[in-house]
CHARMM internal coordinates of N, CA and C (Angstrom, degrees):
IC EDIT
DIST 1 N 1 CA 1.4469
DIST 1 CA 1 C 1.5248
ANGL 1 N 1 CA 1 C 108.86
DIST 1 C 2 N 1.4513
ANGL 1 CA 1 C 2 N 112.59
DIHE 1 N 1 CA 1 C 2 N 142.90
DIST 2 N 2 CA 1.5377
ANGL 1 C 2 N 2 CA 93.01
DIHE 1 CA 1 C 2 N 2 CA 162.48
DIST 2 CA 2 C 1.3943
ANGL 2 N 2 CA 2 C 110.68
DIHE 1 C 2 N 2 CA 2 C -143.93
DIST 2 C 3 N 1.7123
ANGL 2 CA 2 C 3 N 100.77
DIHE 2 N 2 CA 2 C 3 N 158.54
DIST 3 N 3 CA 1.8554
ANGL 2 C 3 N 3 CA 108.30
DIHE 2 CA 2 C 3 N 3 CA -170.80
DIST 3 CA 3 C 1.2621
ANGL 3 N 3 CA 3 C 103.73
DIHE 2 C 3 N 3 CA 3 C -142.00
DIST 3 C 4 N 1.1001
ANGL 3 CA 3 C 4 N 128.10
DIHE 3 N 3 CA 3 C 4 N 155.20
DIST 4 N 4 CA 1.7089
ANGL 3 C 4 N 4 CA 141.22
DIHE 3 CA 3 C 4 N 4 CA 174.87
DIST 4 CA 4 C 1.8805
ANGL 4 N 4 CA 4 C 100.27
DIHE 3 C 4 N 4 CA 4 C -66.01
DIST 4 C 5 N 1.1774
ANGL 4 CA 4 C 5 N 106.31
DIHE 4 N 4 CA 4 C 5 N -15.49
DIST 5 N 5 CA 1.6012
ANGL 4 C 5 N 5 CA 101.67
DIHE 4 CA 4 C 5 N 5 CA -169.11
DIST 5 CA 5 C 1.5211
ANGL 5 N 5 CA 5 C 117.44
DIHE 4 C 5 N 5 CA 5 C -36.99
DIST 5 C 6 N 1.0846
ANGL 5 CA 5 C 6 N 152.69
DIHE 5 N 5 CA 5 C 6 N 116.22
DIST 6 N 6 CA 1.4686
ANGL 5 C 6 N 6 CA 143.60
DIHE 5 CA 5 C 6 N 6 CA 145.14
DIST 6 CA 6 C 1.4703
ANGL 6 N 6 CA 6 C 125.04
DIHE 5 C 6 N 6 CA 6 C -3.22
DIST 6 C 7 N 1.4649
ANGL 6 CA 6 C 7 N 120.63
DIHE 6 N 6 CA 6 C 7 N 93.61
DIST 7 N 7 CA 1.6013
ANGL 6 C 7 N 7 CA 112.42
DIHE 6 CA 6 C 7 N 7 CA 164.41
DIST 7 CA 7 C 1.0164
ANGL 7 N 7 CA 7 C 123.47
DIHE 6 C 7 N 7 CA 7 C 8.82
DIST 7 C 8 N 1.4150
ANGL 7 CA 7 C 8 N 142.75
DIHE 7 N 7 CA 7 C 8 N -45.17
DIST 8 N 8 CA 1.4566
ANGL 7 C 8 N 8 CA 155.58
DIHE 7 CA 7 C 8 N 8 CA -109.68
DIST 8 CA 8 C 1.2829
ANGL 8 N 8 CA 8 C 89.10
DIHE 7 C 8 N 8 CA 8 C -120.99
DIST 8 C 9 N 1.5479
ANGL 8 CA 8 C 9 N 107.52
DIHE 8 N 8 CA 8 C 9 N -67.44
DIST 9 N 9 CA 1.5942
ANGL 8 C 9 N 9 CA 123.92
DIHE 8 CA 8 C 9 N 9 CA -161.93
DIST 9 CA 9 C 1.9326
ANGL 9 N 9 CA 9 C 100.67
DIHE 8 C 9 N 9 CA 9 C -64.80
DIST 9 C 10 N 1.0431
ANGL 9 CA 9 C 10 N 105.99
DIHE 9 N 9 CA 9 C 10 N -31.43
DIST 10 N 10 CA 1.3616
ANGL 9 C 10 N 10 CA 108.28
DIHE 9 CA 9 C 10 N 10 CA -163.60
DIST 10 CA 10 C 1.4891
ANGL 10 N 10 CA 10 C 94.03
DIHE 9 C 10 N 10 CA 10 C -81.51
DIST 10 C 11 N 1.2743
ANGL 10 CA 10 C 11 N 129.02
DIHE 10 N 10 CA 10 C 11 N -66.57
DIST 11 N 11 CA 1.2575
ANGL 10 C 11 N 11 CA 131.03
DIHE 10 CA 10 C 11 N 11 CA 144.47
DIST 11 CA 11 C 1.8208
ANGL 11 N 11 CA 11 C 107.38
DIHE 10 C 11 N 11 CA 11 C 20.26
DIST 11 C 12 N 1.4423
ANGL 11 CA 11 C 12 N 86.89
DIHE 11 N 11 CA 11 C 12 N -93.08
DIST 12 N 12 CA 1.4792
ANGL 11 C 12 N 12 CA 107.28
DIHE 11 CA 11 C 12 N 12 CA -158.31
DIST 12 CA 12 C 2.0426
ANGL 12 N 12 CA 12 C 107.25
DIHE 11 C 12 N 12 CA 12 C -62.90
DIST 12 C 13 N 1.3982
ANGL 12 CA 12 C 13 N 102.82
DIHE 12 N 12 CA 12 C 13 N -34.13
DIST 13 N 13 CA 1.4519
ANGL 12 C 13 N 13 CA 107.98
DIHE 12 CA 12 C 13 N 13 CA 160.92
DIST 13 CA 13 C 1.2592
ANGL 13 N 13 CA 13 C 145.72
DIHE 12 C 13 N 13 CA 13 C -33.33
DIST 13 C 14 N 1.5412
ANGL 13 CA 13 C 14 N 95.93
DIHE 13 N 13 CA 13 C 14 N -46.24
DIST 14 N 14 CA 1.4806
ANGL 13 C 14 N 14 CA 129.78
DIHE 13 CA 13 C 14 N 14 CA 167.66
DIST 14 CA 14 C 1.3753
ANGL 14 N 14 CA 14 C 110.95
DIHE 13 C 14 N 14 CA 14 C -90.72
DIST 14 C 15 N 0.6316
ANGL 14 CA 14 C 15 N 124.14
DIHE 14 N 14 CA 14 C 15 N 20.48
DIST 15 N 15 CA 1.5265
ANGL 14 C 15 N 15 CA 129.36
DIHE 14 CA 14 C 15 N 15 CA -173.85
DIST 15 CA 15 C 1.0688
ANGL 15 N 15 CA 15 C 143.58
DIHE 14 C 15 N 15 CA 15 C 49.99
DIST 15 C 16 N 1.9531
ANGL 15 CA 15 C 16 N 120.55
DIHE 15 N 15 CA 15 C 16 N 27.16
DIST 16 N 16 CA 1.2101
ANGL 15 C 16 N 16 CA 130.00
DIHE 15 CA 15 C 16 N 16 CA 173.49
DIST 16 CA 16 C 1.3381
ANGL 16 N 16 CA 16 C 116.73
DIHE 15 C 16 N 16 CA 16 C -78.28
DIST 16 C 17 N 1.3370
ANGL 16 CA 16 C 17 N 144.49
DIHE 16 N 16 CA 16 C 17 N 158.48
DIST 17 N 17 CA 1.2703
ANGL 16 C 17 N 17 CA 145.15
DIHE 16 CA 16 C 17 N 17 CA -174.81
DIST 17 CA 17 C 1.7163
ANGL 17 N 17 CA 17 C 131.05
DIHE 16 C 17 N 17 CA 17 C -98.63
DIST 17 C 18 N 1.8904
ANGL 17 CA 17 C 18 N 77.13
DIHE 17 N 17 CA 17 C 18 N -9.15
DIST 18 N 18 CA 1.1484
ANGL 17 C 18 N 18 CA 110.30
DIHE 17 CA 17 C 18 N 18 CA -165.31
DIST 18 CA 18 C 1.9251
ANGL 18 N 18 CA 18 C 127.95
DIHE 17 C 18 N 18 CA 18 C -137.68
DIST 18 C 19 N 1.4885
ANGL 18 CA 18 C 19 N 126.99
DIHE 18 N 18 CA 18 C 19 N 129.20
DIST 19 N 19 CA 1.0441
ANGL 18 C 19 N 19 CA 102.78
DIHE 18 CA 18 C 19 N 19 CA 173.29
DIST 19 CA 19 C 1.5448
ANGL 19 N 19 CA 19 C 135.80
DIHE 18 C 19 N 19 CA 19 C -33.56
DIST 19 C 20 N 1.7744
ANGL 19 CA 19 C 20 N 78.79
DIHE 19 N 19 CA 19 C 20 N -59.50
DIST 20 N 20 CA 1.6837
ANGL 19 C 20 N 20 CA 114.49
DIHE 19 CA 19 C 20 N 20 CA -179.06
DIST 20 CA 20 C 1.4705
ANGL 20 N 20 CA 20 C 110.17
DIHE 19 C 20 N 20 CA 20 C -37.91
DIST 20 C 21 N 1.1636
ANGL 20 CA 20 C 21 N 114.58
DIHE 20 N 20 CA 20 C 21 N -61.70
DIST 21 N 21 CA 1.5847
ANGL 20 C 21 N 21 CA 136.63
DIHE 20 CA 20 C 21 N 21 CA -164.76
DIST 21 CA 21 C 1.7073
ANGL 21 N 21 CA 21 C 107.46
DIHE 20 C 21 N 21 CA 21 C -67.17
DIST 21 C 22 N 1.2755
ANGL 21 CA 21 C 22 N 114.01
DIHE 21 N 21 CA 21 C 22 N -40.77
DIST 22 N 22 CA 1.2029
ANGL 21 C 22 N 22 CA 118.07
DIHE 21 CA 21 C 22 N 22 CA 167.79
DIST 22 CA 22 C 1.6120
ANGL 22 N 22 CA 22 C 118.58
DIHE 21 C 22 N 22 CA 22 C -69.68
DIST 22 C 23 N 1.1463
ANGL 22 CA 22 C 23 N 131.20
DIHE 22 N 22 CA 22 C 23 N -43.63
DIST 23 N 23 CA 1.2371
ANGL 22 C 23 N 23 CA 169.18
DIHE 22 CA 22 C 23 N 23 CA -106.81
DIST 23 CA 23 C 2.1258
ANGL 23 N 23 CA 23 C 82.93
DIHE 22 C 23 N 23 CA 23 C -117.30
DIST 23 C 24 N 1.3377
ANGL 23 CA 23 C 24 N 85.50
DIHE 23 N 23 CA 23 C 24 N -75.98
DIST 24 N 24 CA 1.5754
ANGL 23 C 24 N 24 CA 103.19
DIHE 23 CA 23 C 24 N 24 CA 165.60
DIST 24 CA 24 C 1.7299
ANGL 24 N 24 CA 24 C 134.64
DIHE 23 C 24 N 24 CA 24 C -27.43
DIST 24 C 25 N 1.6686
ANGL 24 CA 24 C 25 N 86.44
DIHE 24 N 24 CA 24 C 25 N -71.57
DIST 25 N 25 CA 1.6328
ANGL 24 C 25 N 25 CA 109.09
DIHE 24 CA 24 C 25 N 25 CA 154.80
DIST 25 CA 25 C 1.1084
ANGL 25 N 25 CA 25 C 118.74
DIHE 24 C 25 N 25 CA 25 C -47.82
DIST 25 C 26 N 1.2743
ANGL 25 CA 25 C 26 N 133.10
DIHE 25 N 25 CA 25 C 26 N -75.82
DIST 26 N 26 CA 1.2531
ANGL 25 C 26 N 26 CA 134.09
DIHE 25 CA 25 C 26 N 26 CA 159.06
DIST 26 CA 26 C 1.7960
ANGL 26 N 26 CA 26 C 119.49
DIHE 25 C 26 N 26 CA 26 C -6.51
DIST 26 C 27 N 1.2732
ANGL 26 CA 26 C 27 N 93.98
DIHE 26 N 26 CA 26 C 27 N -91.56
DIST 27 N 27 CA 1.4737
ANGL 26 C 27 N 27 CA 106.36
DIHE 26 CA 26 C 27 N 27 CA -173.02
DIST 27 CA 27 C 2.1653
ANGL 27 N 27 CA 27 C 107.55
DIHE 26 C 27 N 27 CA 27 C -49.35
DIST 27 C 28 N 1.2739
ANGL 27 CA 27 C 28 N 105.87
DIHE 27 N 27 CA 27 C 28 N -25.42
DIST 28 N 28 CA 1.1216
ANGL 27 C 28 N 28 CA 96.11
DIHE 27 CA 27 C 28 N 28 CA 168.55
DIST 28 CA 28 C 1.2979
ANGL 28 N 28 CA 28 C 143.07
DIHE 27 C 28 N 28 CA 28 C -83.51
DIST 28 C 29 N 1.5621
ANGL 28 CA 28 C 29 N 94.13
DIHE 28 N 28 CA 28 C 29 N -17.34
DIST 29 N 29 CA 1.6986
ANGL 28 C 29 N 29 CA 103.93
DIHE 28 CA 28 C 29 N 29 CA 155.92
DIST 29 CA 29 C 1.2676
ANGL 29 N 29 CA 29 C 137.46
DIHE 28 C 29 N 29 CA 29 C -77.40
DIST 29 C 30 N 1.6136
ANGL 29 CA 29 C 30 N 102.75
DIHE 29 N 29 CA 29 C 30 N -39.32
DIST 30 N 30 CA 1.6436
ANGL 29 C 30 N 30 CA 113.23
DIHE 29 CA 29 C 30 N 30 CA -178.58
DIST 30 CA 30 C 1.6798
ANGL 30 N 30 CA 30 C 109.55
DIHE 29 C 30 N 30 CA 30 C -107.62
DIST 30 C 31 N 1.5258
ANGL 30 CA 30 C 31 N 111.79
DIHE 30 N 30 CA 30 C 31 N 0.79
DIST 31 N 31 CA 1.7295
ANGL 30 C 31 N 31 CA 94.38
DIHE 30 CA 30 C 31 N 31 CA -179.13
DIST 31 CA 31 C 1.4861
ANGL 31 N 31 CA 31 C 121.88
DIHE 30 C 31 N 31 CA 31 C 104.24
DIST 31 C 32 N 1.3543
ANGL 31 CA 31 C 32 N 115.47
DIHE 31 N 31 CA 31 C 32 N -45.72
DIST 32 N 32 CA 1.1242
ANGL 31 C 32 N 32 CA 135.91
DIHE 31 CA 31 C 32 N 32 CA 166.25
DIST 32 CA 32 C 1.5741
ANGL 32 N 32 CA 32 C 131.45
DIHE 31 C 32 N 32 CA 32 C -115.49
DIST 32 C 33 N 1.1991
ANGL 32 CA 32 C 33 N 112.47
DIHE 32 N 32 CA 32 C 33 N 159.17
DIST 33 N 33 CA 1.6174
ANGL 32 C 33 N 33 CA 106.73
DIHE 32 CA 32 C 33 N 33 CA 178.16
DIST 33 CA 33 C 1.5512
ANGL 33 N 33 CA 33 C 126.65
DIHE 32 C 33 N 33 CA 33 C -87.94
DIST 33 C 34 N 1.3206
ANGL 33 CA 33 C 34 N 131.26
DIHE 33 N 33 CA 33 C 34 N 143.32
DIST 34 N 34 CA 1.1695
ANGL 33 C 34 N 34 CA 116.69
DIHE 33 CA 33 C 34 N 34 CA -170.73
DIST 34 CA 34 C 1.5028
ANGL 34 N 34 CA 34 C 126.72
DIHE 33 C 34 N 34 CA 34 C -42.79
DIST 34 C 35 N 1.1864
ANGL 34 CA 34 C 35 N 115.65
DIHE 34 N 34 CA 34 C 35 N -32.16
DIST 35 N 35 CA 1.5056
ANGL 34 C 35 N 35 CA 111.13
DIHE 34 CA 34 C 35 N 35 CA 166.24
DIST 35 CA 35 C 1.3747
ANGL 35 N 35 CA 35 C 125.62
DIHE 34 C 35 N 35 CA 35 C -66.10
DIST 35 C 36 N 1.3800
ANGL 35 CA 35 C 36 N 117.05
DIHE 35 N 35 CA 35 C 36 N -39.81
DIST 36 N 36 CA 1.7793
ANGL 35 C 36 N 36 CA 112.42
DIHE 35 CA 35 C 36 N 36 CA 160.69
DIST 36 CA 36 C 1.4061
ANGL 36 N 36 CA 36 C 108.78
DIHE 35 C 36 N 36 CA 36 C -47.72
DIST 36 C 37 N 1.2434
ANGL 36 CA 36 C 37 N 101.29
DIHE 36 N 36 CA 36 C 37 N -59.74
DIST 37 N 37 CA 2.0222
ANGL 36 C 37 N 37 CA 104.86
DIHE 36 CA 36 C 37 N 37 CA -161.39
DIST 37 CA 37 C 1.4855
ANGL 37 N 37 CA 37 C 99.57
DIHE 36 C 37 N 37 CA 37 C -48.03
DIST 37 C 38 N 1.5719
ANGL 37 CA 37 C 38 N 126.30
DIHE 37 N 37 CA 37 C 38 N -49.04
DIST 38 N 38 CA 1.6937
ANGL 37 C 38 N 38 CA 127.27
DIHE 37 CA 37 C 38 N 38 CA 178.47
DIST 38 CA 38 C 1.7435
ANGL 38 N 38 CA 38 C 107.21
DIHE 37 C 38 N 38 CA 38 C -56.62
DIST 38 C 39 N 1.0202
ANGL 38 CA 38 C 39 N 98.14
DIHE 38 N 38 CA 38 C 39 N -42.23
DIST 39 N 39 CA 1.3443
ANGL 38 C 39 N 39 CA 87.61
DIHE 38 CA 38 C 39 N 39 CA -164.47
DIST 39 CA 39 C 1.7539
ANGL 39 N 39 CA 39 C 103.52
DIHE 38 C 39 N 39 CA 39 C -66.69
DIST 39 C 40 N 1.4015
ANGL 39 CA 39 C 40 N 104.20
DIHE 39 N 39 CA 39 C 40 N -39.77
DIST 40 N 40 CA 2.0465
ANGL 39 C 40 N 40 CA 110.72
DIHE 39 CA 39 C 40 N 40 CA -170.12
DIST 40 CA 40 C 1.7313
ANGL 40 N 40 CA 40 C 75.50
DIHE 39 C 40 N 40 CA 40 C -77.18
DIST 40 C 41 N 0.7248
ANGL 40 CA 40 C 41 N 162.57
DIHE 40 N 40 CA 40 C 41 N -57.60
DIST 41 N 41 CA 2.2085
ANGL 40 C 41 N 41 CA 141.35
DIHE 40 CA 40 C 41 N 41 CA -158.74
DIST 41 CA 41 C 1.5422
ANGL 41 N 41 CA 41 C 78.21
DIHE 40 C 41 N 41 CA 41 C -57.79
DIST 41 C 42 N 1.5068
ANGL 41 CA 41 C 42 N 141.11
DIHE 41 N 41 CA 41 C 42 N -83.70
DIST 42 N 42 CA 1.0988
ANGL 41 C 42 N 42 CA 144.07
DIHE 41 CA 41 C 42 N 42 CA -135.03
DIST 42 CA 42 C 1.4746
ANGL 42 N 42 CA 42 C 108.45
DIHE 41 C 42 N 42 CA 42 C -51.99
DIST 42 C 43 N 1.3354
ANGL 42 CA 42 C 43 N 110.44
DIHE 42 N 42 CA 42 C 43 N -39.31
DIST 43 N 43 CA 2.2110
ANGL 42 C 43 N 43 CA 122.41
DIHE 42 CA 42 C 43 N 43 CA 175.65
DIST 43 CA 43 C 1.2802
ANGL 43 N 43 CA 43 C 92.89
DIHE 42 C 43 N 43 CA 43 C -69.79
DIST 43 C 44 N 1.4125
ANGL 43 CA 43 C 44 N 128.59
DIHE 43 N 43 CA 43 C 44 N -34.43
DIST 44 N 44 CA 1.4742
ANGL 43 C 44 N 44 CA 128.02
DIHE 43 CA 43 C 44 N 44 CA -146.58
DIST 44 CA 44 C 1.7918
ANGL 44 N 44 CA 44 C 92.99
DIHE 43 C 44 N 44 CA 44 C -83.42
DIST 44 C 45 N 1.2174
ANGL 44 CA 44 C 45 N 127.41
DIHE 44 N 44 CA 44 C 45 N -35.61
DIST 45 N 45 CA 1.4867
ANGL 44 C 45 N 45 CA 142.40
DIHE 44 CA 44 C 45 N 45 CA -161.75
DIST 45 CA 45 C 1.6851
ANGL 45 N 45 CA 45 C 104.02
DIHE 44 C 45 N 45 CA 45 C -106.87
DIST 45 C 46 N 1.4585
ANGL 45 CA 45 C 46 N 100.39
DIHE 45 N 45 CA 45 C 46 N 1.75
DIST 46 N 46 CA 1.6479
ANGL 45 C 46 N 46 CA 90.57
DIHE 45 CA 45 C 46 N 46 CA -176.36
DIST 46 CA 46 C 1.6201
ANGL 46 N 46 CA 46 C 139.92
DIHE 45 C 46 N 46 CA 46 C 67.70
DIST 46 C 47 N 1.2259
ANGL 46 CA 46 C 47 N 81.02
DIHE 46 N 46 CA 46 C 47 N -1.10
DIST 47 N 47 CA 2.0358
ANGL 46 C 47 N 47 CA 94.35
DIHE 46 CA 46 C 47 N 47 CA 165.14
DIST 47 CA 47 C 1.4126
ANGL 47 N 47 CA 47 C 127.43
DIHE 46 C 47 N 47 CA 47 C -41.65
END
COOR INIT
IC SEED 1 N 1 CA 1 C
IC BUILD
C-alpha cells in the first residue's frame, strides 16, 4: 500500500513505540529502510 503518512504515524499504527524499533524491523525484513523503499516506489511511479 502506499501513503504520504510520516514514518512515525505508520510506525506507531503498527504498533512500534518507536521510530528506531520500527525503523529496525523494517530494514530487517526488506533490506532497506523505510525511507529508501518510499523514495525507490516514488522513481518507481514517476514522481
Amino acid at each position: 500500500s502506499s501513503t504520504h503518512a510520516p514514518i512515525n504515524l505508520i510506525a506507531a499504527a503498527v504498533g512500534y513505540r518507536s521510530n528506531a524499533a520500527f525503523t529496525r524491523a523494517f530494514s530487517k525484513q526488506y533490506g532497506i529502510t523505510p525511507t529508501e523503499w518510499r523514495r525507490a516506489q516514488t522513481r518507481a511511479s514517476g514522481r
